[in-house]
N, C-alpha and C positions, 0 to 999 in steps of 0.2 A: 400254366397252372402251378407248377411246381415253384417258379418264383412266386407268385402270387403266395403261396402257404408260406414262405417263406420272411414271407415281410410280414404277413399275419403274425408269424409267431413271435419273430422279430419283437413287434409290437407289444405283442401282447407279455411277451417277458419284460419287459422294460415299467408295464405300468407299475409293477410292485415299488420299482424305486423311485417314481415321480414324486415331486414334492411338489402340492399345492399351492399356492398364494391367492388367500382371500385378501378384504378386509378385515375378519376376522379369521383364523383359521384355527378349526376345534380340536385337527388333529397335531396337537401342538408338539409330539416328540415326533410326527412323521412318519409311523409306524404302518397307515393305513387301516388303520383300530381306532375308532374313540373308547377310552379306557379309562378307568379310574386316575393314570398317570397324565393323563389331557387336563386334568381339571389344575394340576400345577401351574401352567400358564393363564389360565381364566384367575383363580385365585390370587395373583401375583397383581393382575388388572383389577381385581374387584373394587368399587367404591368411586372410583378415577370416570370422569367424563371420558365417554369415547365418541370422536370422531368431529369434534368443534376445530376452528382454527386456533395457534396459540396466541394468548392474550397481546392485546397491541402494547407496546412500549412505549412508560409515559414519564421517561426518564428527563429532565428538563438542564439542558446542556447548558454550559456558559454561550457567549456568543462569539466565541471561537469557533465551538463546538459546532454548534447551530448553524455557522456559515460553513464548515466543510461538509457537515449533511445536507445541508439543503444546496448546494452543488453537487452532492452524488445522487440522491432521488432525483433532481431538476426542477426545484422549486425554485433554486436563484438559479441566474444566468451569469458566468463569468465572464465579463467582458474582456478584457486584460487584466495585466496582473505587472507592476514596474517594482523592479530591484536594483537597488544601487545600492555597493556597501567600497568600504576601505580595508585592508587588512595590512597586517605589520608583522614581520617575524625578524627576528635576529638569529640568523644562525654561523655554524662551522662548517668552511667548505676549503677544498682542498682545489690549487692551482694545477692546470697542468702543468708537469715535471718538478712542483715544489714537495716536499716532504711534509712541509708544516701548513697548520690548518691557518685560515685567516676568518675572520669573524665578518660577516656581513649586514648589511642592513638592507633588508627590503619592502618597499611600500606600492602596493597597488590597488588602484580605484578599477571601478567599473560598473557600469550598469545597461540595461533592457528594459526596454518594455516586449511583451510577451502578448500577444494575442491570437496563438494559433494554439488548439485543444484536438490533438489528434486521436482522445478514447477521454472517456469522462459521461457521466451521471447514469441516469436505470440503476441505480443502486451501487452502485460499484467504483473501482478506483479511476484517479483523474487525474490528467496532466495536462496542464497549459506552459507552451514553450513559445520559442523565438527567441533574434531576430534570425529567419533561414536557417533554422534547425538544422533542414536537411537536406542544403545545396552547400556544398562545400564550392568553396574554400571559406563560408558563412557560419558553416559550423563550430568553424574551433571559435568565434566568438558569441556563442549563442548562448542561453539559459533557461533552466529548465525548474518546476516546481510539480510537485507530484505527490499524491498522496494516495495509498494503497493502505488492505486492511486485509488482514488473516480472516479467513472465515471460522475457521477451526479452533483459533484458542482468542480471538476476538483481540489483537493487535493490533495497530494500527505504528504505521512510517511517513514521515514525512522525509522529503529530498532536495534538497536543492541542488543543480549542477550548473556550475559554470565552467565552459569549455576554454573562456579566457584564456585560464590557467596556464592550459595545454599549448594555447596559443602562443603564450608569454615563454616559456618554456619554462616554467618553474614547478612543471607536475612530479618529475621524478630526480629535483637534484635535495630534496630534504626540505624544502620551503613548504609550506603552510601544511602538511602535512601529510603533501604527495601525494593527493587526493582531486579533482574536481568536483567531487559529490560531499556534503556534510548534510545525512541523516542522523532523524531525532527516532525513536523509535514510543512507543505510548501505549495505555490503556486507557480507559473511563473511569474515572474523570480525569481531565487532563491536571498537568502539572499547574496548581494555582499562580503562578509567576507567565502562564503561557496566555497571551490573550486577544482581544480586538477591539481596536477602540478607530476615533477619526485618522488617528495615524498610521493607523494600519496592523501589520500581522508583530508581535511581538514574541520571540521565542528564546528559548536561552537553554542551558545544560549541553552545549557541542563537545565533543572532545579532541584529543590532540590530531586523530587524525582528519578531521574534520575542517575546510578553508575558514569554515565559519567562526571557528575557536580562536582565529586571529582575528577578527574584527575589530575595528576602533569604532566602524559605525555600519549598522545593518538595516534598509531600508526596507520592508516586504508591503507595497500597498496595490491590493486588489479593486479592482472596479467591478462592480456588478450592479445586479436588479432585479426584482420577484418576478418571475413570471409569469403570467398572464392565464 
């Protein structure tokens, strides 16, 4: 009995500090009072619709745009997705045991086709890679495209990676920018130079430390189809 009173009281001290949650809630400083000081939040609401969905978005995207949405909802289907590009860099690199730098020339091609999508559409970000992503010794020649979106400040990235690089060994001696990954970063609307036509994904703005900013030539062409 003694416990028993005891949780009772427990209890019952505690309600004073509960906080409610309605859908709408009157006692809006949480006081446990409706008060003249409640009506501060109803006031704040007055006039405003409550309780509707918010208005649907009828924003009409290029067709860029339009094809990376409708690959995260799952109105299109990405079938694969093929990249072949060339890049060129001249750099300063240093011989083992020389002092002095010697200038280099280097050129590499490569390309993928890509038709494995391991996360993608229901609204949200999507990556289609290959070939063997993720059996090595497959990996260090694989490539990857990917595109992800900030929910919070409405950002949006695109990625490209190619493991080549890494392959080739030219990730960490200064060449293309010491990188395997050259992302583009964006908002709405996209950059008018960014776009989709029969040749495919067209993108430009990389920077230095970007493989992509070496390019002589950048292939991005996806395959896809409405779904049903």
């Amino acid at each position: 009995m003694t416990l028993i009173a005891l949780v009772v009281a427990v209890t019952a001290g505690a309600q004073g500090t509960t906080i409610h949650e309605y859908p709408w809630n009157p006692d809006w400083n949480n006081d446990n009072y409706i008060g003249s000081q409640d009506l501060t939040g109803f006031l704040s609401a007055f006039g405003s619709e409550f309780g509707n969905p918010p208005e649907p978005c009828d924003y009409d995207g290029t067709p860029l745009e339009n094809f990376i949405n409708g690959v995260s909802d799952g109105s299109i289907v990405l079938d694969s997705m093929f990249i072949e590009y060339e890049i060129l860099d001249i750099h300063e690199t240093y011989l083992f045991g020389c002092p002095d730098p010697v200038s280099d020339t280097i050129i590499i091609a490569n390309s993928a086709m890509m038709s494995y999508m391991p996360y993608g559409g229901n609204g949200g970000p999507w990556k289609i890679v290959g070939p063997d992503a993720f059996n090595h010794p497959g990996f260090n020649t694989s490539m990857e495209f990917a595109i992800h979106m900030n929910i919070q400040n409405g950002t949006y990235n695109i990625e490209i990676e190619s493991n080549y690089l890494q392959a080739s060994g030219y990730q960490w001696d200064g060449f293309f920018g010491g990188s395997v990954e050259s992302d583009l970063n964006y908002t709405l609307p996209m950059d008018p130079d960014w776009s989709l036509d029969e040749n495919g994904i067209h993108l430009s703005g990389w920077n230095p430390n970007d493989w992509a900013y070496y390019a002589t030539y950048l292939h991005i062409l996806p395959y896809w189809h409405y779904a049903e």
